[in-house]
C-alpha positions in Angstrom: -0.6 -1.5 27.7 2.4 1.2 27.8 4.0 1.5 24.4 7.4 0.5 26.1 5.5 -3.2 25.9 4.0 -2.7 22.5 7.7 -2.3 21.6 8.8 -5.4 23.3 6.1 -7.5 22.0 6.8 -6.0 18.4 10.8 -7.0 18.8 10.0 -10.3 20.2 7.2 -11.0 17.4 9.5 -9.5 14.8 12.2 -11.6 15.6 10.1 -14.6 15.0 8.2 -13.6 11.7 10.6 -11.4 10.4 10.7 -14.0 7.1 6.9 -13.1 6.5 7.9 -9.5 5.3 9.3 -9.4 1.4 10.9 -6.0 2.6 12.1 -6.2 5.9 12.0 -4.2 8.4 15.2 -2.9 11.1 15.4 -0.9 13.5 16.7 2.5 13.1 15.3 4.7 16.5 13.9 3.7 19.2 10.1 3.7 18.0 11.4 3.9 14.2 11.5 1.5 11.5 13.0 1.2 8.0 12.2 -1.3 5.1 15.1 -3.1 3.7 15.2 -2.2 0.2 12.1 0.7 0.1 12.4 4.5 -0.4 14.3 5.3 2.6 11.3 8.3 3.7 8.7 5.2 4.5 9.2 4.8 8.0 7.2 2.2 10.6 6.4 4.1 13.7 5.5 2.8 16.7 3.6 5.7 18.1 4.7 6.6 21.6 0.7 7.7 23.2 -1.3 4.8 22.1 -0.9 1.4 20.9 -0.5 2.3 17.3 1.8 1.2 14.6 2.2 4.0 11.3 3.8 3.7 7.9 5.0 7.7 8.0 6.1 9.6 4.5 8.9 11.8 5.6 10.2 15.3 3.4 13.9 15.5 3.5 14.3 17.0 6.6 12.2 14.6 8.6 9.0 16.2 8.9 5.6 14.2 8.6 3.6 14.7 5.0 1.2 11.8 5.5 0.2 8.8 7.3 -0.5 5.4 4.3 -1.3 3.2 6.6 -2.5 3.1 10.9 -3.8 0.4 12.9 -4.3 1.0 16.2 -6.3 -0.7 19.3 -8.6 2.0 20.7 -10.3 0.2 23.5 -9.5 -3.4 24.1 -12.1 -5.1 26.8 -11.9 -8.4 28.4 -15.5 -10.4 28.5 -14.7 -13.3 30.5 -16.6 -16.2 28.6 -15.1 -14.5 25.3 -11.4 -12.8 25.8 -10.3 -9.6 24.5 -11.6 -7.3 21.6 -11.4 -3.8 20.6 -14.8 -2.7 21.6 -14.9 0.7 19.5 -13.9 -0.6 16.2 -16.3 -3.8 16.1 -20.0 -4.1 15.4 -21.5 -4.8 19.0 -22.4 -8.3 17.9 -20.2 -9.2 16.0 -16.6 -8.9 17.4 -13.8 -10.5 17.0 -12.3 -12.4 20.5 -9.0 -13.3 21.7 -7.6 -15.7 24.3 -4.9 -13.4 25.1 -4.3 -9.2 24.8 -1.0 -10.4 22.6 -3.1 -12.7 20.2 -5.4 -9.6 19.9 -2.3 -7.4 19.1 -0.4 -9.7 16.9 -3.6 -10.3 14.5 -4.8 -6.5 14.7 -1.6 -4.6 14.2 1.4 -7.2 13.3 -0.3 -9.4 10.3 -2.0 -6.2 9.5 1.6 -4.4 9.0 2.6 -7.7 7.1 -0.5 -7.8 4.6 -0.1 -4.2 3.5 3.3 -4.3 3.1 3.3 -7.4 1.6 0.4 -6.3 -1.4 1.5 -2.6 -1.7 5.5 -2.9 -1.3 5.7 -4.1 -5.2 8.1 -3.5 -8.1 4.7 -2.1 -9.6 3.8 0.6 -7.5 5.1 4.2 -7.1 5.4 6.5 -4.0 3.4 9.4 -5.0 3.5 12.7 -3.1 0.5 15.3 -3.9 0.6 19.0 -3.2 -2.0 21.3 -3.5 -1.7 24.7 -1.9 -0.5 23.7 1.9 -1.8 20.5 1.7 0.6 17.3 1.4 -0.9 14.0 0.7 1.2 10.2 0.1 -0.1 7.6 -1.5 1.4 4.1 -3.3 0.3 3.3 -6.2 1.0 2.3 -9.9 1.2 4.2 -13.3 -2.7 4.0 -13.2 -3.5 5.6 -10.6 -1.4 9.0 -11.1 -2.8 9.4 -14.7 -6.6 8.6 -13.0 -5.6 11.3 -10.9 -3.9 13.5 -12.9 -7.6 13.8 -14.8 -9.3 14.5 -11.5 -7.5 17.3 -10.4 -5.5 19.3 -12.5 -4.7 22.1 -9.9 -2.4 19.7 -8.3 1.2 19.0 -8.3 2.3 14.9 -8.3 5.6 14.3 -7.6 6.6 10.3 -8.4 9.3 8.7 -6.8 10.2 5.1 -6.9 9.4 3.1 -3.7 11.5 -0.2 -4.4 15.2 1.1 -3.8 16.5 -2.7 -4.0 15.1 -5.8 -6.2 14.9 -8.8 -3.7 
């Protein structure tokens, strides 16, 4: 499938199930994606080379510092008594089948987008950014975590910032 269709199925499905996301999501690029009310640096790619969508943490000036979250079809197969699966990401006997290679993409990448942003999108949680050295990482999290970090690795700096922008 050319991403040019993974695009058009993800407008089309969108459309339709936009009321499933708490935060939702409008188009600000052509592969780009923003979250209605979260930290305006979270961004929903939908990655031009492979059937991939990515919640991207951007610096200021637009440059990647991490990857939270990537679901992606690596090898999709058609068995003819079965449908389609993903043959690289399933156990051999025991994978998942779909009548259709858009049932397969809605319930391996779409509701997978929604579940994620739907848990970890919360008033609770924190956008966290670590640096260490050259090394960038993102994370979201709550007021736990950073202090269970914090204790882990104390060579490490931890910036906070708040991912809900706007109370729904």
């Amino acid at each position: 499938m050319s991403t040019l269709k993974l695009i058009k199925y993800f407008e089309r499905w969108l459309s339709k199930n936009l009321k499933k996301f708490k935060y939702k999501p409008h188009r600000v690029d052509y592969c780009q994606y923003k979250f209605e009310g979260i930290a305006n640096n979270i961004i929903l790619y939908v990655n031009n080379h492979t059937t991939e969508l990515e919640l991207q943490v951007l610096d200021k000036d637009n440059n990647l510092i991490d990857i939270i979250f990537s679901q992606y079809i690596s090898r999709s197969k058609y068995i003819k008594t079965k449908g389609y699966t993903d043959i690289n990401w399933r156990n051999k006997h025991k994978n998942t089948f779909y009548h259709t290679y858009i049932n397969m993409i809605i319930s391996e990448l779409f509701d997978r987008l929604v579940s994620y942003c739907n848990e970890f999108f919360t008033t609770e949680n924190y956008l966290y950014i670590f640096n260490d050295k050259n090394i960038s990482e993102a994370i979201i999290g709550n007021i736990d975590n950073s202090k269970k970090i914090k204790r882990l690795e104390m060579n490490i700096s931890m910036c906070r910032f708040n991912l809900i922008t706007k109370n729904l």
